[in-house]
C-alpha positions as CSV (number, residue, x, y, z in Angstrom):
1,X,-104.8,-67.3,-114.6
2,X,-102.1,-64.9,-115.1
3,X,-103.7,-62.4,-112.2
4,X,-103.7,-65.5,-109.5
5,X,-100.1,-66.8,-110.7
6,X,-98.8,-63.1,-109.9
7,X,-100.9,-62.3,-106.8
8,X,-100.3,-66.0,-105.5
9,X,-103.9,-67.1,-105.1
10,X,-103.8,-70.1,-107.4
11,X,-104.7,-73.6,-106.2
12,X,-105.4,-75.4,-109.6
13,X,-106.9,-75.2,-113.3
14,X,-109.3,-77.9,-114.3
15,X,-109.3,-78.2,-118.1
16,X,-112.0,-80.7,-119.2
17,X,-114.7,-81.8,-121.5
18,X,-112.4,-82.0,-124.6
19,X,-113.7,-80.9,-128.0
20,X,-111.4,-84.0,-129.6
21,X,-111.8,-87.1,-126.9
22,X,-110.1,-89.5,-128.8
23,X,-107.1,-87.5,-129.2
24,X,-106.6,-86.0,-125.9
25,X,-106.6,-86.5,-121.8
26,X,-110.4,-86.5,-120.2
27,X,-109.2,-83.5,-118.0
28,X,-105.4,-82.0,-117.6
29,X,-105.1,-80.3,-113.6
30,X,-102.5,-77.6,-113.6
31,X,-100.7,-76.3,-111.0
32,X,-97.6,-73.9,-109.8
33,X,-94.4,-75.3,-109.5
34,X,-90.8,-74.6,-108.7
35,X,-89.1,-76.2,-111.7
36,X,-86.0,-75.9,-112.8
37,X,-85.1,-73.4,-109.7
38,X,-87.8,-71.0,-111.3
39,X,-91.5,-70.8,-111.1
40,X,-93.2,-73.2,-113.6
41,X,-96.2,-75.2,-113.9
42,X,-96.8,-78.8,-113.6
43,X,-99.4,-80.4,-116.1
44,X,-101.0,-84.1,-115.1
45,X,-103.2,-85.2,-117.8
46,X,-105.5,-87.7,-117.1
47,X,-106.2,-90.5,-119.4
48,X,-108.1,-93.3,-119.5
49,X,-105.5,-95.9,-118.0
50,X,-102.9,-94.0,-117.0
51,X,-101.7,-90.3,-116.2
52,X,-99.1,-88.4,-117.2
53,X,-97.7,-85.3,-115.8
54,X,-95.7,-82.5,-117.6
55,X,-94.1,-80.1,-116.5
56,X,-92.5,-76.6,-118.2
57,X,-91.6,-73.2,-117.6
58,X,-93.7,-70.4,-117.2
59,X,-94.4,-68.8,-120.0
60,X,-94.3,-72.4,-122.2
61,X,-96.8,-73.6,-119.6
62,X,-98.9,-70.1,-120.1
63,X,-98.4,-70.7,-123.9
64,X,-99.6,-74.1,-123.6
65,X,-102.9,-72.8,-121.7
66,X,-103.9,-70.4,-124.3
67,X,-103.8,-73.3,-126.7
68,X,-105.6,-75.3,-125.1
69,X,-108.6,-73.4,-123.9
70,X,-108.4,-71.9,-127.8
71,X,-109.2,-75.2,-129.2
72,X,-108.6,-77.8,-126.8
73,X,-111.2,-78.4,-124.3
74,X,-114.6,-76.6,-123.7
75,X,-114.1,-76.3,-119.8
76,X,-112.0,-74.6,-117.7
77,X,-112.1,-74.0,-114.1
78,X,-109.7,-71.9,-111.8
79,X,-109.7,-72.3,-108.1
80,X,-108.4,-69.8,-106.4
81,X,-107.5,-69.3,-102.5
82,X,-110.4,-66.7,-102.2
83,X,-113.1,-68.1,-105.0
84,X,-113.5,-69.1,-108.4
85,X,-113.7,-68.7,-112.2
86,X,-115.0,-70.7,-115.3
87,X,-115.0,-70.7,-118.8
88,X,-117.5,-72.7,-120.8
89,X,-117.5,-72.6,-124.4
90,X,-121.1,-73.3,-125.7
91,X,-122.0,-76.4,-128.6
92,X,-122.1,-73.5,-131.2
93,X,-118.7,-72.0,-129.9
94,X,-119.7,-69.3,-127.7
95,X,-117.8,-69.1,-124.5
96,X,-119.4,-67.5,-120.8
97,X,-117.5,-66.7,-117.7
98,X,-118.5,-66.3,-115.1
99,X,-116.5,-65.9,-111.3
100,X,-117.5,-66.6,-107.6
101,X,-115.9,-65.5,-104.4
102,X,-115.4,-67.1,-101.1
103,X,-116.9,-65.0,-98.6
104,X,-114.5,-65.0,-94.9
105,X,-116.5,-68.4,-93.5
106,X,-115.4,-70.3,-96.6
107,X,-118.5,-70.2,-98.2
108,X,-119.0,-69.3,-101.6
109,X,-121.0,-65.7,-102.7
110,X,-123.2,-65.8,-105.7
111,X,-121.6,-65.9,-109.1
112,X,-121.2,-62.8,-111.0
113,X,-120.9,-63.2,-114.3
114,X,-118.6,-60.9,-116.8
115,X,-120.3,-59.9,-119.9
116,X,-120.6,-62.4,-122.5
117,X,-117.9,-63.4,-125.1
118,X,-120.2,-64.7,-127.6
119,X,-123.4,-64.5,-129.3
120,X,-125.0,-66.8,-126.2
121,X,-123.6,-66.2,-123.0
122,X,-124.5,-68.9,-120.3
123,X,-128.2,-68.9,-118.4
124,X,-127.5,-69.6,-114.7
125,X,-128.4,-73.5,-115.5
126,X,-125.0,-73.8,-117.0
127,X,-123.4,-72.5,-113.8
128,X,-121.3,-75.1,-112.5
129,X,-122.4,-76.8,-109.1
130,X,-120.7,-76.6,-105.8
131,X,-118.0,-79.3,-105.6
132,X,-118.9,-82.3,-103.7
133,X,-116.1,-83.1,-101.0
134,X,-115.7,-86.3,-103.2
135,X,-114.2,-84.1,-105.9
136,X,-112.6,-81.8,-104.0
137,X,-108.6,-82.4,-104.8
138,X,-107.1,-84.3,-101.7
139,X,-104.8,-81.8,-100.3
140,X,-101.1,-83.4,-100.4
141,X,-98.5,-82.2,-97.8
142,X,-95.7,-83.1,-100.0
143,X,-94.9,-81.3,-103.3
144,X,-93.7,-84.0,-105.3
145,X,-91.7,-80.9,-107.4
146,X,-89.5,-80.9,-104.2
147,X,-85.7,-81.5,-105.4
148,X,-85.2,-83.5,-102.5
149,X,-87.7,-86.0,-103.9
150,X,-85.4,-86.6,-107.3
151,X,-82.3,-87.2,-104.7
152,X,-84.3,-90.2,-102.9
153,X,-85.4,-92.0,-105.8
154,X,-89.0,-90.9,-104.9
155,X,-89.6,-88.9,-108.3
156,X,-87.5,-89.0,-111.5
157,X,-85.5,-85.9,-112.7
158,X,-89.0,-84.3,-114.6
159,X,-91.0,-84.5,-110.9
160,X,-93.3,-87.2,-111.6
161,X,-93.6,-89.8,-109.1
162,X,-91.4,-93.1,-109.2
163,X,-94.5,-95.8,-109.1
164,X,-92.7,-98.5,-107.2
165,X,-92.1,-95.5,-104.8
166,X,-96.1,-94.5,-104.8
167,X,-96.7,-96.3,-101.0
168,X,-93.5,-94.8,-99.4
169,X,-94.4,-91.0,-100.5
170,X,-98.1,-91.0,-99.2
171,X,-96.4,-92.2,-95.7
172,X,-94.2,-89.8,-96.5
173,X,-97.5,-87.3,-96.7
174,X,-99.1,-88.3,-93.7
175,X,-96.1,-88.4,-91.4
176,X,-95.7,-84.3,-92.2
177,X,-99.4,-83.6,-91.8
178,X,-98.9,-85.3,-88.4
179,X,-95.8,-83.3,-87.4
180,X,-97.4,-79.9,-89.1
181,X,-100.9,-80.3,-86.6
182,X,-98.3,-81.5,-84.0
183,X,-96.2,-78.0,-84.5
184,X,-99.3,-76.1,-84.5
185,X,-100.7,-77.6,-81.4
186,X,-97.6,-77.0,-79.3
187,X,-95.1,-73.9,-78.1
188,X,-93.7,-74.9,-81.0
189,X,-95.2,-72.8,-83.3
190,X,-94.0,-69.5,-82.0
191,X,-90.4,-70.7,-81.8
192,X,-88.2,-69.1,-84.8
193,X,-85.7,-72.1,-84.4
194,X,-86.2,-75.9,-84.1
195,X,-84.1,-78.7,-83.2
196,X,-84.9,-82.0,-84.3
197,X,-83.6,-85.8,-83.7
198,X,-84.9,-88.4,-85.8
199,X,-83.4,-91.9,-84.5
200,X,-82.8,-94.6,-86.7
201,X,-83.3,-92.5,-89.9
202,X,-82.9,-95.3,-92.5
203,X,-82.4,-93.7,-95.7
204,X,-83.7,-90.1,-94.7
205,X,-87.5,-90.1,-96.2
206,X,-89.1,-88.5,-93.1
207,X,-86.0,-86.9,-91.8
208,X,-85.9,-84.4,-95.2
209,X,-90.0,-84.3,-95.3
210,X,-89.6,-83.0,-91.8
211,X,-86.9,-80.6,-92.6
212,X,-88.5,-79.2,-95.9
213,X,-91.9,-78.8,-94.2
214,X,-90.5,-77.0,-91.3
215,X,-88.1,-74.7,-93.3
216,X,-90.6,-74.2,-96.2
217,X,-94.0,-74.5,-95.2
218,X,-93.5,-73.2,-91.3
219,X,-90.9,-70.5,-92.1
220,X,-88.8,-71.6,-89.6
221,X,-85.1,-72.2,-88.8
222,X,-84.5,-75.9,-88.1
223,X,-81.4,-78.1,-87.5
224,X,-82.8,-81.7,-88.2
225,X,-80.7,-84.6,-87.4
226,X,-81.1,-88.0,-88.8
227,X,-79.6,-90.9,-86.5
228,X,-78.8,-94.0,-88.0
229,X,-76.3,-97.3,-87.3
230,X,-75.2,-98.1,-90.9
231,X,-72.8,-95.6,-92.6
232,X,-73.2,-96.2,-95.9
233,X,-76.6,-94.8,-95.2
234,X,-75.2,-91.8,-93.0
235,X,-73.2,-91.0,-96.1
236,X,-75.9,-91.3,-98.4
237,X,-77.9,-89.1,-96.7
238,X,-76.0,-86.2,-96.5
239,X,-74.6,-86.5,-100.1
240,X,-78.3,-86.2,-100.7
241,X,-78.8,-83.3,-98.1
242,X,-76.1,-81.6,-99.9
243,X,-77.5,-82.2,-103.6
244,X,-80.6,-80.6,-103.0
245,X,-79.0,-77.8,-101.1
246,X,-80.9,-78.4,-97.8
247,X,-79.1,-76.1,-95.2
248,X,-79.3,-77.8,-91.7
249,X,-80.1,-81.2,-92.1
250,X,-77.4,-83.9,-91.5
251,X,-76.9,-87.2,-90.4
252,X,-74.8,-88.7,-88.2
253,X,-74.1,-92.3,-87.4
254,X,-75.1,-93.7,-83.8
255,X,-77.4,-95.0,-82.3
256,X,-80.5,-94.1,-79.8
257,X,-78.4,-94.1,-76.7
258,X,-74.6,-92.8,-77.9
259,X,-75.7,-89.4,-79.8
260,X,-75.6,-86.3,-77.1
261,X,-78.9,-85.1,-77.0
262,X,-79.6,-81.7,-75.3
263,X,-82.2,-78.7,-76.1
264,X,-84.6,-80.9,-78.4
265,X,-87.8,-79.9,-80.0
266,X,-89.1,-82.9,-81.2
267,X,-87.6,-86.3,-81.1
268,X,-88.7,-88.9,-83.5
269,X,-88.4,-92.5,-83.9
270,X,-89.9,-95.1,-85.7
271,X,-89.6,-98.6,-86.0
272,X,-87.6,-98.8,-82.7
273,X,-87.4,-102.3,-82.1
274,X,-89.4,-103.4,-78.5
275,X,-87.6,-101.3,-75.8
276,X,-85.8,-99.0,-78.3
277,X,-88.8,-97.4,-78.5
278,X,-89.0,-96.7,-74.5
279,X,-85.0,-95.4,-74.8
280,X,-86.2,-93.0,-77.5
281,X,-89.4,-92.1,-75.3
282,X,-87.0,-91.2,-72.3
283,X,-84.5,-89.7,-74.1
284,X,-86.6,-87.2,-75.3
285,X,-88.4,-86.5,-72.1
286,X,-85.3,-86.2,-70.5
287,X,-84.0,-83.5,-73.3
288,X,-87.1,-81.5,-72.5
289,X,-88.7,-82.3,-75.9
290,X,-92.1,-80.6,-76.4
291,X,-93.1,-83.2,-79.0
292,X,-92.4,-87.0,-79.6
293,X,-93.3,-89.1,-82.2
294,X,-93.0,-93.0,-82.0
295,X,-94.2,-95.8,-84.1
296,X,-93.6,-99.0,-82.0
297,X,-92.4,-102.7,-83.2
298,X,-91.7,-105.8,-81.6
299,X,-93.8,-105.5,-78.3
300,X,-91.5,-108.6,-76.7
301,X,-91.1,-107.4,-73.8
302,X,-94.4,-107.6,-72.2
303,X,-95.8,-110.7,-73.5
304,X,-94.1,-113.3,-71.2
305,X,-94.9,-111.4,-68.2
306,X,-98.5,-111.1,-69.0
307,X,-100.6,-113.6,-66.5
308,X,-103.9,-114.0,-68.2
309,X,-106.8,-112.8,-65.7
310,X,-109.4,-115.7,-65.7
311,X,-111.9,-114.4,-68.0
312,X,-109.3,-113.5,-70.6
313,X,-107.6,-117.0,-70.3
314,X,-109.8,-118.5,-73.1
315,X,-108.8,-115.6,-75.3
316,X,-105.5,-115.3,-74.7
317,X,-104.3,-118.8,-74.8
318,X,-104.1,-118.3,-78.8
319,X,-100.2,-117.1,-79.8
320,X,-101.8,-114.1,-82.0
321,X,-104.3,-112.8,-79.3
322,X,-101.7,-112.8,-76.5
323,X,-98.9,-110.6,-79.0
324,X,-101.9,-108.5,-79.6
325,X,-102.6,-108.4,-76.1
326,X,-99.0,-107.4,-74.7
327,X,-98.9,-104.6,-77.7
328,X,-101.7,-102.9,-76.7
329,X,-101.0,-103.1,-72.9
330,X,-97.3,-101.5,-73.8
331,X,-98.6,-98.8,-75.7
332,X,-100.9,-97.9,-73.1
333,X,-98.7,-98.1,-70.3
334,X,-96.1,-96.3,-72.7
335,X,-98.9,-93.5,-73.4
336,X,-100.0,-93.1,-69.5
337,X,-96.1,-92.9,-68.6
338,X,-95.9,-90.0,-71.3
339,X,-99.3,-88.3,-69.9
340,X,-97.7,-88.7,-66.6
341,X,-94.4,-86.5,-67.8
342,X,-96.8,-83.6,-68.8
343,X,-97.9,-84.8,-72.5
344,X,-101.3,-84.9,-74.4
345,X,-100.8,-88.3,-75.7
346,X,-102.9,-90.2,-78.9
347,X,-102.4,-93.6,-80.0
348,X,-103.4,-94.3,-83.4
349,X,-103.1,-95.6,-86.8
350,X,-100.5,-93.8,-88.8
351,X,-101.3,-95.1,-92.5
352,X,-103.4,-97.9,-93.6
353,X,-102.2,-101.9,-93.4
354,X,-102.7,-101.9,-96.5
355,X,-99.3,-99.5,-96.7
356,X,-97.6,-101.1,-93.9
357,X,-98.0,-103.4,-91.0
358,X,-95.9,-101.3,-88.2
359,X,-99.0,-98.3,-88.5
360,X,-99.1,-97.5,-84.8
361,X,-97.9,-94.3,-83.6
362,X,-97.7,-92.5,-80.5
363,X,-97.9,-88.7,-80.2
364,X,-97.3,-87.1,-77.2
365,X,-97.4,-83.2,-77.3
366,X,-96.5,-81.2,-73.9
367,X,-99.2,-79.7,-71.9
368,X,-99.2,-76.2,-71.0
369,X,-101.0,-77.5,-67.8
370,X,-99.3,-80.1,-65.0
371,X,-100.5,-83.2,-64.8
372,X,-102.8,-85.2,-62.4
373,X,-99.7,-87.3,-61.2
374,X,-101.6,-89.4,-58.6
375,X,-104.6,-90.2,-60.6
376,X,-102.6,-91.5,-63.4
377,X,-100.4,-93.5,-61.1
378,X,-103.0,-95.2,-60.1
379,X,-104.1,-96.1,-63.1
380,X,-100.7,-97.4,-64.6
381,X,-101.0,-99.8,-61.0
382,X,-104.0,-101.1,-61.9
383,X,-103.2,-101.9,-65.4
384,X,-99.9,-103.7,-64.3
385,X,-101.7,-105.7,-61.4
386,X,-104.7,-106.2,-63.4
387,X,-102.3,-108.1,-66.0
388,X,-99.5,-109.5,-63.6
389,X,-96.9,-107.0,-65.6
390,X,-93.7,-106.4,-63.4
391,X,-91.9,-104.4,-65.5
392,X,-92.0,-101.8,-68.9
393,X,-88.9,-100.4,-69.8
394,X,-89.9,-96.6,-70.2
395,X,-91.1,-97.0,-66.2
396,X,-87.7,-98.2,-64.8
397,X,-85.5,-95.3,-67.2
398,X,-88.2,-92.7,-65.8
399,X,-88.2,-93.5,-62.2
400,X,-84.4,-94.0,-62.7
């Protein structure tokens, strides 16, 4: 523990199968931390109803351990980046380790096992199986030890997570493994520097997950600017930018089409209500952004334009099936505009409904190659004529 803690090769340590159940979590998981502003280690202990985390310094966490393992529990399992070691401590108190590396494919090697500690070391039956992806730990995006967290309200001052506040952070989770692939994908991911625009920031949950991850995770320079209309929320932003020390974020009050926008990486914008979203689209195209991110609401303007084709009348003549309709046929025209502009462009669901009911998104990412511009043309033609639509907002601002 102490070896992967200095060399940086810890992922977790599994502590289970405790020698008092009644008086202890099933299984603690313990991981590395920044705490405090120094390195520390987080403790969530799983119960039967409930699960606490704890965290504490270094050497109290290390302290802790050695207790623990000592008289605790009879299990304990260290992942590591490049393999593997457990400890199991027999019924008659004789403990076996033994160790496994990951060979460069992933895979595991075959165990090697360190001499014994005690009077019956373990046969290769008590070597633990291979983790089934089921129990593999789900890997999080977001550390919730992140100071920024405690400024939002997300966690409380000792790093655990805020319960009422448990939906918003795994958005907040999936939106940065969206923008990390996105970055990765894209010229992005050799640029030292990156400028970001995040339109109609709210209260600033994505616009400091995007910062952290790019600064922290990425290693790279970013200015991140959170747009937003209301300025108690401007302020409240960068109170909190400033709080958790966060060099290069700010926000700004505006909205999509009175903030300059020039030399833009990525341009986000979600929840844009109906053609706020097409404003956002084109003013990131226009600033030459190599990534945009939208997550559409209020597809209005579409819908009374829409002129049923004959075999969809029977369908379409319900209220819900028609907004469905005139969604889908704006986000498609809005994704083969984007492909048009030089973008790889996905339309999917962002987090479950169960999360949210505004879980579309559209990702466009620039192409290193030009487009097809006469083939998609066509297409957008015969989408519009095929459904009587004469006119998408994002179409008029582009050929404008």
């Amino acid at each position: 523990m102490r070896d992967a803690l200095s060399e940086r090769t810890l992922r977790t340590l599994v502590l289970a199968k405790p020698l008092v159940p009644a008086d202890g979590a099933a299984r603690i998981d313990v991981r590395a931390i920044e705490w405090r502003g120094a390195p520390g280690l987080s403790f969530c202990e799983h119960h039967a109803t409930r699960d606490v985390t704890r965290n504490a310094s270094m050497a109290e966490g290390l302290a802790r351990i050695e207790a623990l393992i000592d008289g605790a529990y009879a299990h304990a399992h260290l992942h590591l980046t490049d393999g593997e070691a457990e400890l199991r401590r027999s019924r008659r108190g004789a403990y076996g380790l033994s160790r496994r590396r990951r060979t460069p494919d992933g895979n595991r090697a075959g165990a090697a096992h360190a001499p014994p500690l005690g009077v019956d070391a373990p046969t290769d039956d008590a070597k633990a199986p291979a983790l089934a992806p089921h129990d593999r730990a789900k890997r999080r995006w977001v550390d919730v030890s992140r100071p920024w967290l405690v400024e939002l309200g997300i966690t409380d001052a000792q790093g655990r997570l805020v319960p009422s506040m448990a939906r918003k952070w795994k958005q907040i989770d999936k939106f940065v493994e969206i923008v990390h692939h996105a970055v990765a994908s894209s010229a992005l991911r050799d640029r030292e520097t990156l400028r970001v625009v995040d339109f109609g920031a709210g209260k600033g949950y994505l616009t400091f997950a995007v910062h952290d991850h790019l600064v922290r995770a990425l290693g790279k320079r970013a200015e991140v600017i959170g747009v937003e209309r209301r300025p108690d929320l401007v302020h409240a932003g960068n109170r909190a930018a400033a709080g958790a020390r966060m060099e290069g974020l700010h926000f700004v009050a505006g909205d999509i089409t009175s903030v300059p926008l020039e030399h833009v990486d990525l341009v986000i914008a979600l929840h844009a209500c109906d053609t706020a979203t097409d404003e956002a689209l084109h003013r990131g195209v226009h600033a030459g952004a190599d990534i945009l991110i939208a997550s559409p609401c209020c597809h209005r303007e579409l819908r009374p334009q829409i002129l049923p084709p004959a075999l969809l009348k029977p369908m379409l003549r319900h209220g819900i099936h028609l907004g469905q309709e005139a969604e889908m046929v704006t986000d498609a025209l809005r994704a083969l505009l984007l492909e048009r502009e030089g973008y790889a462009t996905r339309v999917f669901e962002f987090v479950s409904l169960e999360h949210t009911n505004k879980n579309k998104m559209i990702l466009a990412v620039r192409r290193a190659q030009p487009p097809d511009r006469a083939a998609l043309d066509a297409e957008i033609a015969a989408l519009e004529r095929f459904y009587g639509v004469r006119e998408q907002r994002l179409q008029s601002l582009l050929a404008a």
